[in-house]
N, C-alpha and C positions, 0 to 999 in steps of 0.2 A: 180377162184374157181368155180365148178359146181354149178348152183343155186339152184336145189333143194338140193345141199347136206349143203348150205350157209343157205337158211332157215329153214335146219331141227335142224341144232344148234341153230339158231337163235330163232324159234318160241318154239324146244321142241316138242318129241317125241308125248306126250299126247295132244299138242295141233292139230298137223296134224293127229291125229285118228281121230277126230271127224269133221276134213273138211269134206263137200259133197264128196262124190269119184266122179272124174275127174273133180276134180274143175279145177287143173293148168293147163291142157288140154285144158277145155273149155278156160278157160281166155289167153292162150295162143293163141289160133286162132288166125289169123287176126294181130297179134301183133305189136305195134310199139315201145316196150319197151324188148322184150324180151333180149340183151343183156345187160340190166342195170340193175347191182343190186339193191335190194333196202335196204340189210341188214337187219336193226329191225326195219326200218320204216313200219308203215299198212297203214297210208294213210297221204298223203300232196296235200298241196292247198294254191296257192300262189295267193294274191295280187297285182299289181302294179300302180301306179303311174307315171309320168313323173318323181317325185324323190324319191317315198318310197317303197319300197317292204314290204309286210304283207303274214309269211306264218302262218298256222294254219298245225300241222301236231301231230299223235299219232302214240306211240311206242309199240312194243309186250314185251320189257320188261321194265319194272318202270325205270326210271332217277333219281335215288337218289339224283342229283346234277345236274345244269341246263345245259344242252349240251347246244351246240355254234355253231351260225353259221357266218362262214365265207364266207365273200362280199366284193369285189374290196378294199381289207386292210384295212374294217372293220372285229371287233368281237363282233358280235351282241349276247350277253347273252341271251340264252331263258329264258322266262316268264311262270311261267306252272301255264295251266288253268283250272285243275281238284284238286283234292286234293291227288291223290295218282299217282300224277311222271308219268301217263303215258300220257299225253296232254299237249303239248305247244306250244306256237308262238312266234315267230323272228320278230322284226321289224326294219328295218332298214330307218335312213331318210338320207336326204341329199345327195341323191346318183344323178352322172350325168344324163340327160334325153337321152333315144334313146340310152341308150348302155347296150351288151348284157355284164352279169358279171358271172364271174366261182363262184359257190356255193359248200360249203361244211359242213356237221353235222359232229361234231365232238363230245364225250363223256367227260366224268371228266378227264378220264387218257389221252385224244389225241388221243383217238382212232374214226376211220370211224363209223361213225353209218350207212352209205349207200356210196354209188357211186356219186361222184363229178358233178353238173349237170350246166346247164345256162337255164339264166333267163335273160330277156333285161325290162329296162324299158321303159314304152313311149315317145315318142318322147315329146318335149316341146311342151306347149299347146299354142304358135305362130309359130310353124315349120310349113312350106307348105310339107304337104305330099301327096303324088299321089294315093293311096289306102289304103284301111284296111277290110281285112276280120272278120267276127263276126262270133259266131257258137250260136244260141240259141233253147233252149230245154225248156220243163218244165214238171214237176209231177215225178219225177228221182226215187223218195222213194217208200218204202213197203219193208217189211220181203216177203225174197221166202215162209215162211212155210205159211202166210198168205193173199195166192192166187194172188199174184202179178208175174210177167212177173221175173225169175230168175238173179238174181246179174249178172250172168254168160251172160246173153242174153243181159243186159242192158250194160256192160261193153263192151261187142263187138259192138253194137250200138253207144258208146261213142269212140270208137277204129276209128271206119270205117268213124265221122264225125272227128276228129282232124288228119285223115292221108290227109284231106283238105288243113291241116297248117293254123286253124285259128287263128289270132291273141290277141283273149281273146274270151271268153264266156259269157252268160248271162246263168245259170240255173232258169229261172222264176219260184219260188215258189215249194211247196210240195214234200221238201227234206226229209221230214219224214211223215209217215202215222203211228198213234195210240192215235185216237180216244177216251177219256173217256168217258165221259159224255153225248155225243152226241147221239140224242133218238135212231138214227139209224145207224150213225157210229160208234160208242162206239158197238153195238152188233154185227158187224162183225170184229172190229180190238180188243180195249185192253181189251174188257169186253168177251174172249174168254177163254176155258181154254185153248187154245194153245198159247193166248199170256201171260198169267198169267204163265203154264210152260216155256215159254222162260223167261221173265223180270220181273216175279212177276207182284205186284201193290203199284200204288205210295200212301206215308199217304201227304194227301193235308195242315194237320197241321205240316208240319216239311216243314224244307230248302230244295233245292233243292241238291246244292254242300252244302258237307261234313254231308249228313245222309245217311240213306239208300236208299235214291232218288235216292242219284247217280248212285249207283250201278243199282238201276234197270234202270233209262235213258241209260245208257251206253250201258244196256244188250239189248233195246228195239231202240236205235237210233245205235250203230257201225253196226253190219248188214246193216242197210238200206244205208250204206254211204261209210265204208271201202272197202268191197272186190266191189263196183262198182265204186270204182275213184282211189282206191290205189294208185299207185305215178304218174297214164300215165300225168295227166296233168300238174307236176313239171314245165314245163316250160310252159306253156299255161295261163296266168291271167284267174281266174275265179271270177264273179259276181253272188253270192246267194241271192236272195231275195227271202223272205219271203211270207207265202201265212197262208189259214187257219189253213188246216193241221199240218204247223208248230210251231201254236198253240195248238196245241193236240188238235181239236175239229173239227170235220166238219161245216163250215155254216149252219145253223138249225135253225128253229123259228117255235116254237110250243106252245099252253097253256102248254106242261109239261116244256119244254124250252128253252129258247133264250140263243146260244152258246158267241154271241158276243156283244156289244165290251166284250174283253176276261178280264177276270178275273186275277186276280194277281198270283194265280196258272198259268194261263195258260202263261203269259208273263214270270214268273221266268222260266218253260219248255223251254217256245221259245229264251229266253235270253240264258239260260246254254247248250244247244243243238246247238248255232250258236259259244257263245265263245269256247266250244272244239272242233267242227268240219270242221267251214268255217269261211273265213274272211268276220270282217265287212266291209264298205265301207270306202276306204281313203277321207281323206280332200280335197275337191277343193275349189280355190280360189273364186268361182263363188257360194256357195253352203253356207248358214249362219249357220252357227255353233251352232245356240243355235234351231236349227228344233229339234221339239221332239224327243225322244231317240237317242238325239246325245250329244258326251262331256261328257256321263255318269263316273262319279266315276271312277269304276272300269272296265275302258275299256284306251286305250292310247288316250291320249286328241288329239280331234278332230275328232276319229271315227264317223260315223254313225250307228246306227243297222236296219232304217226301208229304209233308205232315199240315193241314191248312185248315183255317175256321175261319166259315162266312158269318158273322153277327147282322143281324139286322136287328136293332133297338132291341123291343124287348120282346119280337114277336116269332124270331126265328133264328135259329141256329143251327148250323150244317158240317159236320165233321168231316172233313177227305182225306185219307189215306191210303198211302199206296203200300200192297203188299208183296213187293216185288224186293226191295234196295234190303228191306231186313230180315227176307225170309232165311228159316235155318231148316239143314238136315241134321235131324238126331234124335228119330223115329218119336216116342212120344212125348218130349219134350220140344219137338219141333215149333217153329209158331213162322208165323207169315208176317205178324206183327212186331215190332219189338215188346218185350212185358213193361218198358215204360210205357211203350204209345198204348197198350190196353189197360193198363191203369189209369193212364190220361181221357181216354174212350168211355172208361166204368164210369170216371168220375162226373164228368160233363154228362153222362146219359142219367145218372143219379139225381144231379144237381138238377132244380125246377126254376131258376132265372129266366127263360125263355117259353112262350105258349107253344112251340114245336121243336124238335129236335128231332135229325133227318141225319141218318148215317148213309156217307157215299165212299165205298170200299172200291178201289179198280179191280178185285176179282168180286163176279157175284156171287151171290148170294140165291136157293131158292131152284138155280136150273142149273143144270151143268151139260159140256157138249164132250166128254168124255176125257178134253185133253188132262194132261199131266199134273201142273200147276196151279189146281183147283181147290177147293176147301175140302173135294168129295172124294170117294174112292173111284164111283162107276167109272167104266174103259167097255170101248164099243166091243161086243162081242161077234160070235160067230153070225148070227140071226142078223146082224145091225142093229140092233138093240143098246141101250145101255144093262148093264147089268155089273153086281158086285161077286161075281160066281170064278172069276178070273182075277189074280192080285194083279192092281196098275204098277207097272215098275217103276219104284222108286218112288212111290206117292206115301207119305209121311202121316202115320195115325195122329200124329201131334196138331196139324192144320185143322182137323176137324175139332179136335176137343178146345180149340179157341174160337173155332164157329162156334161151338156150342156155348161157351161162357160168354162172348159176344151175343148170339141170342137172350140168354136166357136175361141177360143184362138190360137188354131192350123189352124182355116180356115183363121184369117188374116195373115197369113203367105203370103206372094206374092213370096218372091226370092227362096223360102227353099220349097220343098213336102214334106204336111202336112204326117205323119206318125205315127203309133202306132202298136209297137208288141206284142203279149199278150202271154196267158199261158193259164194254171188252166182246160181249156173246154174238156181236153184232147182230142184234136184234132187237123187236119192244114187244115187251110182254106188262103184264100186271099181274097180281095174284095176292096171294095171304097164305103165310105159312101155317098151318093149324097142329104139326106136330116136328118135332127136332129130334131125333134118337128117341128117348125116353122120355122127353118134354112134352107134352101137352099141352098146345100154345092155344087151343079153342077158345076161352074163357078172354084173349086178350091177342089176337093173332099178330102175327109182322107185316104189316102191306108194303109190299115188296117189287116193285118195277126197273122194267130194263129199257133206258130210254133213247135207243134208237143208234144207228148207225150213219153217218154222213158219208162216207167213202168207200164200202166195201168194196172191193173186182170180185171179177167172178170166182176167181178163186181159193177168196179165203171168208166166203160162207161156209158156217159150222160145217154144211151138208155137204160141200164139194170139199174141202180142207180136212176134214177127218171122216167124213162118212157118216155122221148122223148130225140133225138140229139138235138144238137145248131141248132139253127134255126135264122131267123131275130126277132126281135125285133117289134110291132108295133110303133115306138115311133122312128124307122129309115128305111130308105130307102138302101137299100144295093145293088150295079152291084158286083155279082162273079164270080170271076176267076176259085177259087176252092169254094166249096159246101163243109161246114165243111164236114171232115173225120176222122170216130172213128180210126186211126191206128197209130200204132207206128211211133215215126219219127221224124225229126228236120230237121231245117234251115237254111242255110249259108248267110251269106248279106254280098254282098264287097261293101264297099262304093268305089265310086272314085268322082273327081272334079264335072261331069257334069251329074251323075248317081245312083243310086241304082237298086241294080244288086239283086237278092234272087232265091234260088233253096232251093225246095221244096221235101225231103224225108221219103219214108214211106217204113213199112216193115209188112206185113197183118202176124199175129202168125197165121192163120186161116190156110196160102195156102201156107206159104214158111217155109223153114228150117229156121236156125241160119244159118247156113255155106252161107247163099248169100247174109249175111249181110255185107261180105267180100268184095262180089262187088256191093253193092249197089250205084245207080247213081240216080239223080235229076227226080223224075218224072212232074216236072215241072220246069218253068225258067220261069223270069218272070221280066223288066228292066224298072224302073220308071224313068224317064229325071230329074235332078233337074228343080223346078220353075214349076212341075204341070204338 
């Protein structure tokens, strides 16, 4: 069947009047999905496991009845995560490791809801494997209407890194941009009338799911998520992790107010915006189950929501946490962590089961752009400058001295190079820590990269949004490879046995079209030796 004549039934006359004109053009560019239907699917997003598949996926028209997905001769009944039939997830366990299995949505009557796809799951996590490619990104969200880089743009961006063939994703952080409250973010995202004519506004005393909440999340978070991931990534595992933003709040500390730790509003937002859109993190054997917001109620036991580990056999292991949902104020006992999740962080980075092991924190690490919510003290001074000569208000001695035990964690590594990938700075940098406070990390540094931004507007680069770039930190020593850069762009990292490999891609809106995002190539390469 011709596709758009497949989604003109499928979506409805009235709904393709009010797409942007040449939306299917633009998003066709570049394509690597163009002969696969997608039917009534608007967007899926798979999980995986060595034996569980988790997708998360929303329909264009309501499911009255749970559709079904079928997996290697299972019928996995969907689970719907909104209240009105059009969001649900599949989970499937006990599936073999390392094998790739035919998928199919099916309807109440047995009818195709889309195009039959595969999906493999990870090899066993003692299988000798020889490589694994990674693709990581971060700050993916914002509404086109409100001055972010177009669905259409980012979508081609996300097109031209997975015609890589990476083997899973990490999207680090700031899947959603809309701001309330926040003195300053709140007045250019949802305190707009442009965001209030798109999504309205939320009542802070009612539920989240099954008031009018929903409706307006829905209207204020699908934009920022559907038309930029639609089904390309179906067979791709992808890793969401959480940042401020998808708290609904920007990091901010002011005498009017301190955005975090978030509030009960802002976790019910971040909670109901992850279970309809992206999967949480599966279960590892290695990973204690009762880490905060893990095991929750009303999630399938043994998820995680802040706290996730990528296993690949036995050649790579990847830690993500977010340091947002557990951060506490209470000067130097503060932590950003919780002291489970850094015990659970020591131990895993201790333990040598794996040839690499790759910390991905959603604040960085290594550079800092002066805001509040950071590991570091610096705060833009008079000069524009970073400096530590003016106290940050409200910035907590306690956050760094968990930097530091997180460092110094990663520095007695001997067999394994120390590593950490970050997000949030919206920029890509590279570099090697050679010193921490009084640490002296020469002898064994941290290779440390920030891998690129998908969405930014113009106005919330570091340099237009606070008034200076990432810069080093007083409080580290930094050798750079790259000198953070404000531009679009993302990461590839292949591991192999004796290596880590990473290419580094950017795409400047200032000086280049879309159309050569097409052929975008690595403007950097960059090959770390395992053991230093």
């Amino acid at each position: 069947m011709d596709r758009r004549r497949f989604l003109k039934g499928a979506l409805g006359a009235n709904i393709l009047a009010h797409l942007p004109a040449g939306l299917f053009a633009q998003n066709e560019a570049g394509a690597i999905d163009d002969d696969w239907d997608a039917g009534v699917v608007r967007h899926l997003l798979p999980a995986v496991s060595d034996s569980r598949i988790l997708i998360k996926a929303s329909f264009s028209e309501r499911q009255s009845s749970p559709p079904v997905l079928l997996i290697g001769g299972q019928r996995v009944e969907g689970r719907m995560n909104d209240t009105q039939g059009e969001f649900w997830q599949f989970h499937a366990d006990g599936l073999e490791a390392g094998r790739t299995f035919a998928l199919e949505l099916r309807g109440d009557r047995g009818q195709a809801l889309c195009e039959p796809w595969e999906l493999s799951t990870f090899p066993a996590r003692d299988a000798n494997v020889d490589s694994f490619r990674l693709l990581v990104y971060t700050c993916a969200g914002g509404h086109d209407e409100l001055g972010f880089l177009p669905a259409a743009v980012r979508r081609r961006l996300l097109r031209r890194a997975l015609s890589f063939g990476p083997q899973a994703v990490i999207a680090n952080g700031d899947h959603v941009y809309w701001d309330i409250l926040s003195p300053r973010g709140g007045l250019i995202l949802a305190n707009t009338d442009t965001a209030r004519r798109l999504a309205g506004e939320f009542d802070r005393s009612a539920l989240v799911l099954g008031s009018d909440n929903e409706t307006v999340l829905k209207l204020a978070v699908t934009p920022q998520i559907a038309p930029v991931y639609g089904t390309i990534f179906r067979s791709t595992p992808v890793y969401f992790l959480q940042d401020d933003h998808d708290h609904f709040e920007n990091d901010e500390a002011t005498d009017e107010m301190v955005t975090f730790p978030p509030s009960w509003f802002m976790i019910q937002l971040a909670r109901a915006s992850q279970k309809l859109f992206y999967p949480e993190f599966l279960p590892d054997a290695n990973r204690p189950p009762y880490l905060p917001w893990s095991s929750s109620g009303d999630r399938i036991s043994g998820l995680s929501e802040s706290f996730g580990t990528l296993r690949f056999g036995n050649l790579a292991e990847v830690l993500l946490y977010d340091v947002r949902r557990t951060m506490t104020i209470a000067g130097p006992t503060s932590v950003f962590v919780d002291p489970q999740v850094e015990q659970w962080l020591d131990a895993r980075t201790r333990n040598e089961d794996t040839r690499h092991l790759v910390h991905v924190p959603s604040s960085p690490m290594g550079w800092s752009a002066g805001k509040w919510g950071e590991w570091y003290p610096d705060i833009l001074g008079e000069d524009q400058t970073l400096t530590t000569d003016i106290p940050k208000p409200y910035w907590q001695q306690g956050w760094l001295a968990q930097h530091d035990r997180i460092v110094r964690s990663l520095a007695n590594m001997q067999e394994r190079t120390p590593m950490i990938i970050s997000g949030d700075l919206h920029a890509l940098a590279l570099g090697r820590m050679v010193r921490s406070g009084a640490m002296d990390l020469s002898a064994n540094p941290i290779n440390i990269a920030l891998a690129g931004p998908i969405s930014t507007g113009d106005e919330l680069w570091p340099s237009a949004f606070r008034g200076v770039g990432p810069g080093t930190p007083s409080h580290v020593d930094m050798e750079e490879d790259i000198t953070p850069l404000e531009q679009h762009g993302f990461t590839l990292v292949d591991f192999e046995p004796d290596r880590i490999a990473l290419r580094f891609f950017r795409w400047d809106v200032e000086s280049q079209d879309p159309a050569e995002i097409d052929d975008l190539m690595p403007f950097h390469s960059a090959v770390i030796p395992r053991g230093g």
